[in-house]
N, CA, C and O atoms as a Tinker XYZ file with bonds, in Angstrom:
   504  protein
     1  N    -84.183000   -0.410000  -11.329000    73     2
     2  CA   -83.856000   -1.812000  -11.210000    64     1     3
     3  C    -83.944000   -2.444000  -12.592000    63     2     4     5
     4  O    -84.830000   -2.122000  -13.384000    81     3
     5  N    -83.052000   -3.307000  -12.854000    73     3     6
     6  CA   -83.126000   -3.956000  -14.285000    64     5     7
     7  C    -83.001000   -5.344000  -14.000000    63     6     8     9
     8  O    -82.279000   -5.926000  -13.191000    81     7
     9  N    -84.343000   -6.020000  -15.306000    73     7    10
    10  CA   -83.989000   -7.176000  -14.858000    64     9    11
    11  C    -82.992000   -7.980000  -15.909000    63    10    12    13
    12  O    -82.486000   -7.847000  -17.023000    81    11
    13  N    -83.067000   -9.108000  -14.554000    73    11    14
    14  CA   -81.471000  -10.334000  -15.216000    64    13    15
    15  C    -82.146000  -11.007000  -15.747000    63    14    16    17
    16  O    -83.365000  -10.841000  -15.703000    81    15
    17  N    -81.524000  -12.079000  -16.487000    73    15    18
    18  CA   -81.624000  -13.272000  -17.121000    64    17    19
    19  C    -80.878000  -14.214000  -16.654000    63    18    20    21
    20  O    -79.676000  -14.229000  -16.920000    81    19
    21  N    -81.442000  -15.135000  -15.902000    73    19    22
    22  CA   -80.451000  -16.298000  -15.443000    64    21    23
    23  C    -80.661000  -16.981000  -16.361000    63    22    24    25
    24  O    -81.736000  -17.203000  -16.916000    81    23
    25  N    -79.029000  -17.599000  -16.728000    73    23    26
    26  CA   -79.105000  -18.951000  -17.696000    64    25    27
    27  C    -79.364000  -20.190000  -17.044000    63    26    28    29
    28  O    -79.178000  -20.465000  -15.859000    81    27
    29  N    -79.893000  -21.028000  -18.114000    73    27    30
    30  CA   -80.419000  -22.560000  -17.774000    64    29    31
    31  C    -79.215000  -23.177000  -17.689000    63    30    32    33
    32  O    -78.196000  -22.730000  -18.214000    81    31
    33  N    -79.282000  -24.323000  -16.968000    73    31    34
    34  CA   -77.914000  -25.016000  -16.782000    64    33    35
    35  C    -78.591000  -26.496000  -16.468000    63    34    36    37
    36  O    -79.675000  -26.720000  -15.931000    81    35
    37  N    -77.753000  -27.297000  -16.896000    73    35    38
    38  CA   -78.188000  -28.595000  -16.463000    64    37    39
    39  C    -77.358000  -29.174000  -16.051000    63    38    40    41
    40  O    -76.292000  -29.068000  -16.657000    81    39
    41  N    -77.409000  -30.274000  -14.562000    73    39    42
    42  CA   -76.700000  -30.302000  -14.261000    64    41    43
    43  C    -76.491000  -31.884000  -14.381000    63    42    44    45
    44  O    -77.473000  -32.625000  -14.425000    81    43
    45  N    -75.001000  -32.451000  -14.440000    73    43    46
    46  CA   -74.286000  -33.678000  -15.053000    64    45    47
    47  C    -74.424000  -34.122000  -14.336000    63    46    48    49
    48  O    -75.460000  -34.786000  -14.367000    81    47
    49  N    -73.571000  -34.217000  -13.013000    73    47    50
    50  CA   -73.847000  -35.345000  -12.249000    64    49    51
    51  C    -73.525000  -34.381000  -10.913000    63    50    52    53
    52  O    -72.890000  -33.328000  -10.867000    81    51
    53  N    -74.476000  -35.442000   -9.392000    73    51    54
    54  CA   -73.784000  -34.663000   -8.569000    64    53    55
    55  C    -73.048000  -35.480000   -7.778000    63    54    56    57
    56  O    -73.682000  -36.507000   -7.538000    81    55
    57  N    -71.788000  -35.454000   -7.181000    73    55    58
    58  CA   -70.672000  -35.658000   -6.750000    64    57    59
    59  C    -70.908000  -35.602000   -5.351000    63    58    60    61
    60  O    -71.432000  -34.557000   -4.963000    81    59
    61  N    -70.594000  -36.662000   -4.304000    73    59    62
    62  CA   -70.639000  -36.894000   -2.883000    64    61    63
    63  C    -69.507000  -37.093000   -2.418000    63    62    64    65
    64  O    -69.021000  -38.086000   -2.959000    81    63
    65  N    -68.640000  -36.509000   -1.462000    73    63    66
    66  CA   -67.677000  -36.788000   -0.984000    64    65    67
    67  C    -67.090000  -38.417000   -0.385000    63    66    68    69
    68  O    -67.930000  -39.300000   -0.563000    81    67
    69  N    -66.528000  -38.618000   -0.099000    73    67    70
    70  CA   -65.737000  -39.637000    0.854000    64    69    71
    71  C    -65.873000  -39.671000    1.933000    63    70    72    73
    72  O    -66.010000  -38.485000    2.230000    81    71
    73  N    -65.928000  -40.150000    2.677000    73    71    74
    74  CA   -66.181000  -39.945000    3.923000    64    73    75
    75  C    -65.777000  -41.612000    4.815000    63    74    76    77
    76  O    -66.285000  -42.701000    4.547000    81    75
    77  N    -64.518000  -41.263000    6.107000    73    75    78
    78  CA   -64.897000  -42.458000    6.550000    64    77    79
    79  C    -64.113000  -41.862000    7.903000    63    78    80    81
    80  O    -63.660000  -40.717000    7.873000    81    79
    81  N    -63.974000  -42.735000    9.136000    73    79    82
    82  CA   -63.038000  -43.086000   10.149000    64    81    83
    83  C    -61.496000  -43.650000   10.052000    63    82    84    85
    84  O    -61.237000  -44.798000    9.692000    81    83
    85  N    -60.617000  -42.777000   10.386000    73    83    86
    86  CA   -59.787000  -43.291000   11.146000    64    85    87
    87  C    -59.107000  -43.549000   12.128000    63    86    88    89
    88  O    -58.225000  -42.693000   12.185000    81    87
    89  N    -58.994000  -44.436000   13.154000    73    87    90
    90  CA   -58.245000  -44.856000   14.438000    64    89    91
    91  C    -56.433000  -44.145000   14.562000    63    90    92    93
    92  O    -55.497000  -44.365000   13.793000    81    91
    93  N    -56.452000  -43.460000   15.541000    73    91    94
    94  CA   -55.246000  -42.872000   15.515000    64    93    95
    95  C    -54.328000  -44.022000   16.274000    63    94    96    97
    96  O    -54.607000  -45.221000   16.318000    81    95
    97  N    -53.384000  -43.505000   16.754000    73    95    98
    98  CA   -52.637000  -44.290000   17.723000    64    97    99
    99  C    -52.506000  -44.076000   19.001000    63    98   100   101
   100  O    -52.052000  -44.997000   19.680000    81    99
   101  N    -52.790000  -43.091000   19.498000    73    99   102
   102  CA   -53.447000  -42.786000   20.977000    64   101   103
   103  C    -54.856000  -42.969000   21.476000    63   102   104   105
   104  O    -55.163000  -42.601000   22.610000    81   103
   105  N    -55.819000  -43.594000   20.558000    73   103   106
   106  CA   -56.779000  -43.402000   20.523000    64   105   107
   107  C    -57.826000  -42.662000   20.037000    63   106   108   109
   108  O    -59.000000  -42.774000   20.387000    81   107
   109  N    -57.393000  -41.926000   19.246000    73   107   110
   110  CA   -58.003000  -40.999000   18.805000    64   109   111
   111  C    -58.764000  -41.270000   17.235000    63   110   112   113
   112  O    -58.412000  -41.986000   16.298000    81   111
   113  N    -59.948000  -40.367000   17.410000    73   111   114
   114  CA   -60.536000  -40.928000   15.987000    64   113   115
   115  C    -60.772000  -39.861000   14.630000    63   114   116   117
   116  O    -61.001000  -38.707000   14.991000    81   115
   117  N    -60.758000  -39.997000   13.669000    73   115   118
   118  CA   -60.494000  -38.625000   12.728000    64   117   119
   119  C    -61.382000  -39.068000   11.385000    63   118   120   121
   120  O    -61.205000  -39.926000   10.520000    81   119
   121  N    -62.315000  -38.174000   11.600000    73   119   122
   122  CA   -63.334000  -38.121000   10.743000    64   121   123
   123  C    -62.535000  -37.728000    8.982000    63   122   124   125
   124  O    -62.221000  -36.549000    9.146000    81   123
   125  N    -62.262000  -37.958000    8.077000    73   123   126
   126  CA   -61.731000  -37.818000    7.274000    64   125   127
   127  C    -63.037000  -37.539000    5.986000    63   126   128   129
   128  O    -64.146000  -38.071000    5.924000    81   127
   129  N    -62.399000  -36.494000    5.029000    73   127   130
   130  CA   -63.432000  -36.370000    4.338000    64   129   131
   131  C    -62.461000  -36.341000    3.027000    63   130   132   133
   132  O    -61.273000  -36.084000    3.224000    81   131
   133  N    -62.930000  -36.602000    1.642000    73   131   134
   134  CA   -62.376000  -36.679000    0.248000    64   133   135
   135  C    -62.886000  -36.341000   -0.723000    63   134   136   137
   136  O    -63.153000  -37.298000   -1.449000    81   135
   137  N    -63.204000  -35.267000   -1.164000    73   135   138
   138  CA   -63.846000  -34.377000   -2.550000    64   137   139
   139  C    -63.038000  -35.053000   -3.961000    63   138   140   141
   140  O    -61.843000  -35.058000   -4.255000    81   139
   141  N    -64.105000  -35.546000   -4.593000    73   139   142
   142  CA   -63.216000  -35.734000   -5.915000    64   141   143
   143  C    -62.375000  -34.980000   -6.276000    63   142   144   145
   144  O    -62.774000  -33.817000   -6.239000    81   143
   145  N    -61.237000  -35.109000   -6.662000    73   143   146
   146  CA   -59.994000  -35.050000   -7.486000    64   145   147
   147  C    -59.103000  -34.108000   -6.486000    63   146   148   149
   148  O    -58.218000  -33.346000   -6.876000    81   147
   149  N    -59.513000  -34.307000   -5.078000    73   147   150
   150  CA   -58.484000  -33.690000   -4.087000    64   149   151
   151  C    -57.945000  -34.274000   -2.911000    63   150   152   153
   152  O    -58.734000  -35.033000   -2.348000    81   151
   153  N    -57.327000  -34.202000   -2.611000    73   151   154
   154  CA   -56.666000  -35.297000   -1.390000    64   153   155
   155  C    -57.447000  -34.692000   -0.214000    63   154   156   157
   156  O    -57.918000  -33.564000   -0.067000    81   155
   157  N    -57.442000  -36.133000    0.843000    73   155   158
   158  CA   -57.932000  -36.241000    1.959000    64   157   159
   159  C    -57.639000  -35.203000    3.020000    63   158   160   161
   160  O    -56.537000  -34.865000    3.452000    81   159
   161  N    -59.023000  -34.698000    3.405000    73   159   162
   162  CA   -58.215000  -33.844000    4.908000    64   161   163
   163  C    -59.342000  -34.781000    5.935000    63   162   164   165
   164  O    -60.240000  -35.600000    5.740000    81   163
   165  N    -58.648000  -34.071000    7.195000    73   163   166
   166  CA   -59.502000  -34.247000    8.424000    64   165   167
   167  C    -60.215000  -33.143000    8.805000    63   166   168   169
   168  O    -59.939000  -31.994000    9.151000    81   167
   169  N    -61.415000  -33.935000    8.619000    73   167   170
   170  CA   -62.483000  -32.732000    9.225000    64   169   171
   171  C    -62.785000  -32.965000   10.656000    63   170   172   173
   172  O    -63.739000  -32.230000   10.913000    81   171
   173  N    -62.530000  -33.456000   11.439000    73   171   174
   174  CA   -62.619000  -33.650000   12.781000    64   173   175
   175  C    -61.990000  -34.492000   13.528000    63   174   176   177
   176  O    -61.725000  -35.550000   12.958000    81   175
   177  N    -61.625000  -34.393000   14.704000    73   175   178
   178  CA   -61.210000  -35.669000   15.421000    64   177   179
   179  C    -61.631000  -35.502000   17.144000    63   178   180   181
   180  O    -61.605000  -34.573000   17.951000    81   179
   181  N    -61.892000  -36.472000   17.169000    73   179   182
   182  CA   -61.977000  -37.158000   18.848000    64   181   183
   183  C    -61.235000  -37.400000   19.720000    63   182   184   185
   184  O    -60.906000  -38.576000   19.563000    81   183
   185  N    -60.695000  -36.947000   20.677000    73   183   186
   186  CA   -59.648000  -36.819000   21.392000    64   185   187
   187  C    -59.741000  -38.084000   22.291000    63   186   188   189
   188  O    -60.679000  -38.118000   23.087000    81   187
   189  N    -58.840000  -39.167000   22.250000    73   187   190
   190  CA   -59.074000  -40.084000   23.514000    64   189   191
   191  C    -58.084000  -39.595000   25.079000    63   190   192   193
   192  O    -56.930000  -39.185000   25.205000    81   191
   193  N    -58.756000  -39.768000   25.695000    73   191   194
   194  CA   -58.040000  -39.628000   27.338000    64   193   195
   195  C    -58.882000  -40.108000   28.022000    63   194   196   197
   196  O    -59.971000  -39.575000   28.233000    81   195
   197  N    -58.274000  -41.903000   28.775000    73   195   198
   198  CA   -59.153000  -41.908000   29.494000    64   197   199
   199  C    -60.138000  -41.590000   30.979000    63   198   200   201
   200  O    -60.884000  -42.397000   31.535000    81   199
   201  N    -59.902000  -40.386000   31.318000    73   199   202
   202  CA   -60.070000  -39.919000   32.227000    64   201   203
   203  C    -61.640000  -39.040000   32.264000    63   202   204   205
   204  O    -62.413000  -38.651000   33.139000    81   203
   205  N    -61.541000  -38.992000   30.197000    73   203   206
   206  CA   -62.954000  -38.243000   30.010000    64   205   207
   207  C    -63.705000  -38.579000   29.161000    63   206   208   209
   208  O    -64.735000  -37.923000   29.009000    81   207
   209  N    -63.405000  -39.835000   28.240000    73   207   210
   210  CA   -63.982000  -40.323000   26.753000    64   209   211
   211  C    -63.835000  -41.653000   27.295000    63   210   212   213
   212  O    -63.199000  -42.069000   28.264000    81   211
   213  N    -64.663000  -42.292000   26.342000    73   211   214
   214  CA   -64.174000  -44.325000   26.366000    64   213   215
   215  C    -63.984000  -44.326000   24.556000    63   214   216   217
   216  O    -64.315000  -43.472000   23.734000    81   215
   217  N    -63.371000  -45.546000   24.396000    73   215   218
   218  CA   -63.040000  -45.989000   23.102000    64   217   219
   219  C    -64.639000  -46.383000   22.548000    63   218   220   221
   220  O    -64.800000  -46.546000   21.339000    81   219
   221  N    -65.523000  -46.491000   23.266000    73   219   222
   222  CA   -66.895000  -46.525000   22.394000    64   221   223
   223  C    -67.406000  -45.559000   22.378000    63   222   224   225
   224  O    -68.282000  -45.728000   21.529000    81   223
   225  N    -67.502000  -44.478000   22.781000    73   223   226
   226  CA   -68.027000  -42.691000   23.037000    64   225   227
   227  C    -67.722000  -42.103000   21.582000    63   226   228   229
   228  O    -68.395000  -41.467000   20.771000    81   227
   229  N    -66.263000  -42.650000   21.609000    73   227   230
   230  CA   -65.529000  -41.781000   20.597000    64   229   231
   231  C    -65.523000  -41.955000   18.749000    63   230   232   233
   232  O    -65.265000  -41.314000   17.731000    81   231
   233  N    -66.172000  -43.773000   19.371000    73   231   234
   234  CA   -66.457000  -44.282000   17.852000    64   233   235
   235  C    -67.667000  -43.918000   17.818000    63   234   236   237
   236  O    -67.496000  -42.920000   17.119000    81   235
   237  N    -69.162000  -43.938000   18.089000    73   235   238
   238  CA   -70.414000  -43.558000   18.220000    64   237   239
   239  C    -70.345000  -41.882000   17.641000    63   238   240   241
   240  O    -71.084000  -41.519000   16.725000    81   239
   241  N    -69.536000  -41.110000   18.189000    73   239   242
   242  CA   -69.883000  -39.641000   18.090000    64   241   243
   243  C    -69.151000  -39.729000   16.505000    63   242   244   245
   244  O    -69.627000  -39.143000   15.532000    81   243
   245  N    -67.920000  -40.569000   16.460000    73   243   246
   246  CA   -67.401000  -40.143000   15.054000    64   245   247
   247  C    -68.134000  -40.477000   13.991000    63   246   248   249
   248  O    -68.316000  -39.583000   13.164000    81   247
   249  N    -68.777000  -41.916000   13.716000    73   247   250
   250  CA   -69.583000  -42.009000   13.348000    64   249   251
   251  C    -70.958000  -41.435000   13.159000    63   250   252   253
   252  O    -71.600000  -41.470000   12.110000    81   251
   253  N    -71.186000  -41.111000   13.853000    73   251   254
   254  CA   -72.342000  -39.815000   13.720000    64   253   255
   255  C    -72.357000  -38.862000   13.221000    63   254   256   257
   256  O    -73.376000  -38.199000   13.025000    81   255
   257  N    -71.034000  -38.506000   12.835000    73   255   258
   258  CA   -70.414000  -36.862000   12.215000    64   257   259
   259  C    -70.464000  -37.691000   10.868000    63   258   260   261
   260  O    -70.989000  -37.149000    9.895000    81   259
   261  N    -70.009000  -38.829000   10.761000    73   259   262
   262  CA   -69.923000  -39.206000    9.593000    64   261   263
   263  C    -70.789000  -39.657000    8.610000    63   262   264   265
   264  O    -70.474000  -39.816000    7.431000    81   263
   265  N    -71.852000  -39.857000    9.081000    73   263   266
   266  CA   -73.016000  -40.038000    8.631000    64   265   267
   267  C    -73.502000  -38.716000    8.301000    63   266   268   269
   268  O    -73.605000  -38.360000    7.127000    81   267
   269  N    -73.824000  -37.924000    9.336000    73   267   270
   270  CA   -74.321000  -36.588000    8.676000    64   269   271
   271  C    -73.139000  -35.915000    7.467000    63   270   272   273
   272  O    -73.529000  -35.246000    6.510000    81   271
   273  N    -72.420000  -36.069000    7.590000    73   271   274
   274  CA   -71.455000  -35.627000    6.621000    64   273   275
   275  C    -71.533000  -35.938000    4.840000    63   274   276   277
   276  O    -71.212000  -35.353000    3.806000    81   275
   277  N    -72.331000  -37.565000    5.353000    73   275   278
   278  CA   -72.582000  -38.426000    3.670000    64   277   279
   279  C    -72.040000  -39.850000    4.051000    63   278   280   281
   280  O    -72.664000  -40.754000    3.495000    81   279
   281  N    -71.005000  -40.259000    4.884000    73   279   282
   282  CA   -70.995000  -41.666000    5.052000    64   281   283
   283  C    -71.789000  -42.930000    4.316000    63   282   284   285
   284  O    -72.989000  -42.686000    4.192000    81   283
   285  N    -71.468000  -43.949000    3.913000    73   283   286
   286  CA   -72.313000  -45.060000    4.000000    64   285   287
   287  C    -72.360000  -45.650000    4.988000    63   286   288   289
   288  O    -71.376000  -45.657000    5.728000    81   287
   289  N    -73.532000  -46.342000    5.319000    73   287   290
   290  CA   -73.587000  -47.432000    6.736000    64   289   291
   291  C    -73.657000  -48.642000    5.822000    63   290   292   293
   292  O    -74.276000  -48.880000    4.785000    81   291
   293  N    -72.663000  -49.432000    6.697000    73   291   294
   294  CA   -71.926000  -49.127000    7.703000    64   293   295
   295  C    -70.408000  -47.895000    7.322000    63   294   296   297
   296  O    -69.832000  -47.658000    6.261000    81   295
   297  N    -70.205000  -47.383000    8.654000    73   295   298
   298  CA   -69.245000  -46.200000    8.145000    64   297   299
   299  C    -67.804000  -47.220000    8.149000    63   298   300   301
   300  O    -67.403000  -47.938000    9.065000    81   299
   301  N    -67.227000  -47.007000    6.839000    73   299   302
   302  CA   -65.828000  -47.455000    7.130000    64   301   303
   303  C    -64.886000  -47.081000    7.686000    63   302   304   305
   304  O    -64.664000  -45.874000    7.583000    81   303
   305  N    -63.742000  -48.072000    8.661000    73   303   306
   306  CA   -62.938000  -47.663000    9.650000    64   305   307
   307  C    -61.524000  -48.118000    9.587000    63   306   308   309
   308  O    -61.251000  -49.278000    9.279000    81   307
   309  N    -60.823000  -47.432000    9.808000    73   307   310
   310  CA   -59.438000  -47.605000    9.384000    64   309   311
   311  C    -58.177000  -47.376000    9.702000    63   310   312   313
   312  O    -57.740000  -46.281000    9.349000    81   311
   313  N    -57.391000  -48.157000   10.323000    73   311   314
   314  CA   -56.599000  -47.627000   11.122000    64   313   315
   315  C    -55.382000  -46.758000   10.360000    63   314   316   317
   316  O    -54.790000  -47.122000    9.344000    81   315
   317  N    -55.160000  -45.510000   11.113000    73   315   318
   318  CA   -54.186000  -44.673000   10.765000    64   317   319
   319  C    -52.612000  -45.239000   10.499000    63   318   320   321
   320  O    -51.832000  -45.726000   11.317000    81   319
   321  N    -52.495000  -45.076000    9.531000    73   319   322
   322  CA   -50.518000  -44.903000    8.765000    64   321   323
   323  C    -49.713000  -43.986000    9.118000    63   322   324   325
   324  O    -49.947000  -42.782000    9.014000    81   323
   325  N    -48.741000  -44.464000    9.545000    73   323   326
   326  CA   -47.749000  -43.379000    9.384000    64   325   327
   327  C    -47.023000  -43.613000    7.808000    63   326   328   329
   328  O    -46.855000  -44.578000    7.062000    81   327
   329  N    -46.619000  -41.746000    7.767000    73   327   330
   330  CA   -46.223000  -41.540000    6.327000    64   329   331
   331  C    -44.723000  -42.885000    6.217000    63   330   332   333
   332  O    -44.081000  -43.444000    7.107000    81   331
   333  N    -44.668000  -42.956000    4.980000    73   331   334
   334  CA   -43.973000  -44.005000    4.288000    64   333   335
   335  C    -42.236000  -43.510000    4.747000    63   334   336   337
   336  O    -41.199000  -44.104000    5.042000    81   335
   337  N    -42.596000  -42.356000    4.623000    73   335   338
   338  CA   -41.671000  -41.645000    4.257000    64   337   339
   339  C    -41.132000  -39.987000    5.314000    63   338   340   341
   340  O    -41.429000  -38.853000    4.939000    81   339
   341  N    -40.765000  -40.126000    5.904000    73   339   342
   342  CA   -40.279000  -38.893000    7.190000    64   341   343
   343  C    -39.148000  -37.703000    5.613000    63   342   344   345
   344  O    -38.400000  -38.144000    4.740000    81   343
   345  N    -39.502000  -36.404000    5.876000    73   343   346
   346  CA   -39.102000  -35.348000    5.799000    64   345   347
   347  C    -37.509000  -35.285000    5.980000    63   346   348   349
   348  O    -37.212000  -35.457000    7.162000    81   347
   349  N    -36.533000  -35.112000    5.246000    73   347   350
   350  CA   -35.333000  -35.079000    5.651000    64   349   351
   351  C    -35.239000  -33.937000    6.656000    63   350   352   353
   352  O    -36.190000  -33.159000    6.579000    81   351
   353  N    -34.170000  -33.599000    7.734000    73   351   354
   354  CA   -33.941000  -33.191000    8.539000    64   353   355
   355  C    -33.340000  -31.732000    8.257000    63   354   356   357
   356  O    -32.518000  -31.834000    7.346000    81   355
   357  N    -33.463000  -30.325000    8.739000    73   355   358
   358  CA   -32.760000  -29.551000    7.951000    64   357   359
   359  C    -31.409000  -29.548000    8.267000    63   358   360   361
   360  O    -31.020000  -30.172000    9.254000    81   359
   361  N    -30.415000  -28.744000    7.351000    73   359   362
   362  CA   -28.576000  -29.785000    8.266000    64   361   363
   363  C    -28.891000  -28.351000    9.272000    63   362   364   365
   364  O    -28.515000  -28.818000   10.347000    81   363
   365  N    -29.201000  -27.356000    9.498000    73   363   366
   366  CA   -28.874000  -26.629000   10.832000    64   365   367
   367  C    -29.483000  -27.516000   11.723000    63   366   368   369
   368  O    -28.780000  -27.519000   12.733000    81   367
   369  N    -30.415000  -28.254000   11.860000    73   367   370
   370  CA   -30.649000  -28.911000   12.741000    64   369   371
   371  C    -30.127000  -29.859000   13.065000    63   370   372   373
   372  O    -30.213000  -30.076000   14.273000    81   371
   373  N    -29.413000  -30.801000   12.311000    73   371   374
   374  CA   -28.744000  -31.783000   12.298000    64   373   375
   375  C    -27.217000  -31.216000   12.939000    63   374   376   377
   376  O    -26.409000  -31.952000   13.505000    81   375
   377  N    -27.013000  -29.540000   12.674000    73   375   378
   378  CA   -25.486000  -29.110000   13.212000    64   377   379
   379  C    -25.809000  -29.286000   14.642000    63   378   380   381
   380  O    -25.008000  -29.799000   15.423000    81   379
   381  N    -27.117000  -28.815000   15.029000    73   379   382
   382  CA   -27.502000  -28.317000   16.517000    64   381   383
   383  C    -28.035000  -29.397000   17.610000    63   382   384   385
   384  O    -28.266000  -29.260000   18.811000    81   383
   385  N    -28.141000  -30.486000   16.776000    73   383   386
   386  CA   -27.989000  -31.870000   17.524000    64   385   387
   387  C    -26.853000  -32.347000   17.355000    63   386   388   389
   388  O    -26.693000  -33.423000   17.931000    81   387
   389  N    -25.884000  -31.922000   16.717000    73   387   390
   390  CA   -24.801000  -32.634000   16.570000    64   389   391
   391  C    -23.535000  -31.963000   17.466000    63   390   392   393
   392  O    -22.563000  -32.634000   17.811000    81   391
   393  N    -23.702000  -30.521000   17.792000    73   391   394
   394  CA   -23.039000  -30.017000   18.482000    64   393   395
   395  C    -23.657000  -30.070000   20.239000    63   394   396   397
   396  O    -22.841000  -29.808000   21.123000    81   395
   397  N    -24.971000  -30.386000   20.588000    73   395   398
   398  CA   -25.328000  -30.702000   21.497000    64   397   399
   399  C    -24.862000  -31.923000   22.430000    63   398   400   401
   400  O    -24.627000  -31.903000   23.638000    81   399
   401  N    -24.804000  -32.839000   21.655000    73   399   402
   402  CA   -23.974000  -34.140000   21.664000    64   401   403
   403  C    -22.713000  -34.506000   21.717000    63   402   404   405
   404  O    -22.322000  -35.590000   22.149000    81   403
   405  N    -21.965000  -33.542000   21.243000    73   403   406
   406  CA   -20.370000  -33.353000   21.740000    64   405   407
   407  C    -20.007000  -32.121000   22.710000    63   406   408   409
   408  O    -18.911000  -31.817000   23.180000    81   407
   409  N    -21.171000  -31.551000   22.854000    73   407   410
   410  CA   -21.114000  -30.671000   24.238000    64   409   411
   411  C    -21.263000  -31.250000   25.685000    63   410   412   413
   412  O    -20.646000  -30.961000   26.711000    81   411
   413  N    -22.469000  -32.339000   25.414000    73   411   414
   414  CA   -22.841000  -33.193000   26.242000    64   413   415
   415  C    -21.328000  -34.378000   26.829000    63   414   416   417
   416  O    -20.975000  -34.759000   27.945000    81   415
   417  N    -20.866000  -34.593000   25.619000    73   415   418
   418  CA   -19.584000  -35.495000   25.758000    64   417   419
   419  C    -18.585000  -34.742000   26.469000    63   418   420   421
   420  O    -18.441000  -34.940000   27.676000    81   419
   421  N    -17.976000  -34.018000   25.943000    73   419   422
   422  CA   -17.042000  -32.968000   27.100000    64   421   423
   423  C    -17.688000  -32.838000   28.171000    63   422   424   425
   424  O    -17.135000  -33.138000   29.230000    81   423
   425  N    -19.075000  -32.337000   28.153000    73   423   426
   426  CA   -19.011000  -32.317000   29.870000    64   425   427
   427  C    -18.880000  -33.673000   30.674000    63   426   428   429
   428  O    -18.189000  -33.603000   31.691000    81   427
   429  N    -19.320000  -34.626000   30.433000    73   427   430
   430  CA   -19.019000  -35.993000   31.256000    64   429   431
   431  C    -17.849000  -36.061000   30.815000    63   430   432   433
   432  O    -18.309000  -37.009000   30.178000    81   431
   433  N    -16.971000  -36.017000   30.564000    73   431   434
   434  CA   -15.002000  -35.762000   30.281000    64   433   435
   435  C    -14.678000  -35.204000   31.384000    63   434   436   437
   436  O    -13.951000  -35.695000   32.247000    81   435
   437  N    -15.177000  -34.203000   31.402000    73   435   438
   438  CA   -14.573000  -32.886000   32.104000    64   437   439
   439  C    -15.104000  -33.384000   33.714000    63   438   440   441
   440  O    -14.270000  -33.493000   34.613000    81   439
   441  N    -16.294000  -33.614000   33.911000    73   439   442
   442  CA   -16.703000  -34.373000   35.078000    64   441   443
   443  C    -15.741000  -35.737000   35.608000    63   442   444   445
   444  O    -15.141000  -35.919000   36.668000    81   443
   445  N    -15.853000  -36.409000   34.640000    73   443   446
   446  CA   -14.848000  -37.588000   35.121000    64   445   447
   447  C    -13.474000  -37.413000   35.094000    63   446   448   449
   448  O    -12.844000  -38.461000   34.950000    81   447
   449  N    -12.770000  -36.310000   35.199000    73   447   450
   450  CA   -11.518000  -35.680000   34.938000    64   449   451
   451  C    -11.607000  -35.254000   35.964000    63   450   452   453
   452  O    -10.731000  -35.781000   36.649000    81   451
   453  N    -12.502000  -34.176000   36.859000    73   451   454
   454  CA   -12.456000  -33.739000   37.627000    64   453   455
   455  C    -12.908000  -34.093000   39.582000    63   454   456   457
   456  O    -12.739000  -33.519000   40.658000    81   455
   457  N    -13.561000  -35.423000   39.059000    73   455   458
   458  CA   -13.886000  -36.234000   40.066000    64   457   459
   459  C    -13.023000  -37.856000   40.116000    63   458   460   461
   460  O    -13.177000  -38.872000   40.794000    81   459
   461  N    -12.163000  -37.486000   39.124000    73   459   462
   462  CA   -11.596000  -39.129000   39.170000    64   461   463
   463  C    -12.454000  -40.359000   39.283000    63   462   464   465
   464  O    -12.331000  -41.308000   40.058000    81   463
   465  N    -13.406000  -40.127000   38.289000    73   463   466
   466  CA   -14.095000  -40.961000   37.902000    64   465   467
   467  C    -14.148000  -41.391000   36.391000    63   466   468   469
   468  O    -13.752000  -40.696000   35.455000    81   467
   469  N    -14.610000  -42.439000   36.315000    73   467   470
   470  CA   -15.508000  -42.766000   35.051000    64   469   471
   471  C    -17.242000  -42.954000   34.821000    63   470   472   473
   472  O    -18.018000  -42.908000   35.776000    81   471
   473  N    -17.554000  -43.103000   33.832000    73   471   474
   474  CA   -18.846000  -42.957000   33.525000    64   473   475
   475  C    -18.811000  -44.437000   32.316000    63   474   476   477
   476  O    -18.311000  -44.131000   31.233000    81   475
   477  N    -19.155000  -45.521000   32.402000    73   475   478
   478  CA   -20.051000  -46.364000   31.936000    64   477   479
   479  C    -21.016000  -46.362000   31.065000    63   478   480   481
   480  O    -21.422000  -47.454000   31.465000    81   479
   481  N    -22.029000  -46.013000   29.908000    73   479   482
   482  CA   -23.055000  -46.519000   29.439000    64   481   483
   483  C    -23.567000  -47.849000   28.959000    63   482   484   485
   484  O    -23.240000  -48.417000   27.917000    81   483
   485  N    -24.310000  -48.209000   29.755000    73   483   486
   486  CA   -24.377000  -49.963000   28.867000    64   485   487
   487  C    -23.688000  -50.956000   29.038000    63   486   488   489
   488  O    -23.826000  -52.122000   28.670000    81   487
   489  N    -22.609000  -50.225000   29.864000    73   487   490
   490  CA   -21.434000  -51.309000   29.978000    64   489   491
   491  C    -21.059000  -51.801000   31.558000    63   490   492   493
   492  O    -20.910000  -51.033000   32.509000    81   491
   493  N    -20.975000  -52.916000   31.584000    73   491   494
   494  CA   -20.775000  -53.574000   33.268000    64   493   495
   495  C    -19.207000  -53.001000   33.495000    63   494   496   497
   496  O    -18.307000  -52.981000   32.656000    81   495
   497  N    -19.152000  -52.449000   35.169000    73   495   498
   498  CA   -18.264000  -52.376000   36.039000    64   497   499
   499  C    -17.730000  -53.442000   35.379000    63   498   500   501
   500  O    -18.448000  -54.210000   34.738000    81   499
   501  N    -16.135000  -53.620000   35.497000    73   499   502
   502  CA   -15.428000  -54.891000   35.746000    64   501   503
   503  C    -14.708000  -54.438000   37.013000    63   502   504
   504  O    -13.959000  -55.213000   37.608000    81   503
């Protein structure tokens, strides 16, 4: 066995995460956490349904995660954003809704062709 030498180190500062709540839009609550110089994830969330949670169950328990986590009290709360900005669409997908939709059209054609009818959307009988 040989021995080591651990080096001395001193240490600068120590660094506490972020930590807070956010309110989803179903109810739901999402413990969010933020390490310096890295973007936000979710470290947990609370599922609302009311059949098995209440909207105070769900803030109490999140808060509680959040505190043990590093939180300040009071824990800050915040309601959830949607992004600014939606993902363009890929064009095969855009072909495959687009050919769905004129498939859909021929068949009510072909229906009202074949029943001597018409079909209406939105629009009053005259």
């Amino acid at each position: 066995m040989t021995d080591q030498i651990v080096p001395v180190v001193n240490i600068v500062s120590i660094s506490r995460p972020k930590v807070w709540i956010e309110n989803g839009f179903s109810g739901e609550r999402y413990v969010v956490v933020q390490h310096e110089e890295f973007e936000p994830f979710d470290y947990a969330v609370f599922n609302y349904d009311y059949k098995y949670t209440s909207n105070a169950g769900t803030l109490d328990e999140a808060q509680r995660l959040a505190i043990e986590l590093g939180a300040t009290v009071p824990v800050q709360v915040n309601s959830r954003r949607l992004p600014d900005e939606q993902p363009p669409l890929p064009d095969d997908v855009v072909r495959r809704i687009a050919a769905k939709a004129t498939s859909f059209a021929d068949a009510i054609r072909r229906a009202e062709h074949a029943h001597g009818i018409g079909v209406n959307f939105g629009e009053e009988a005259a």
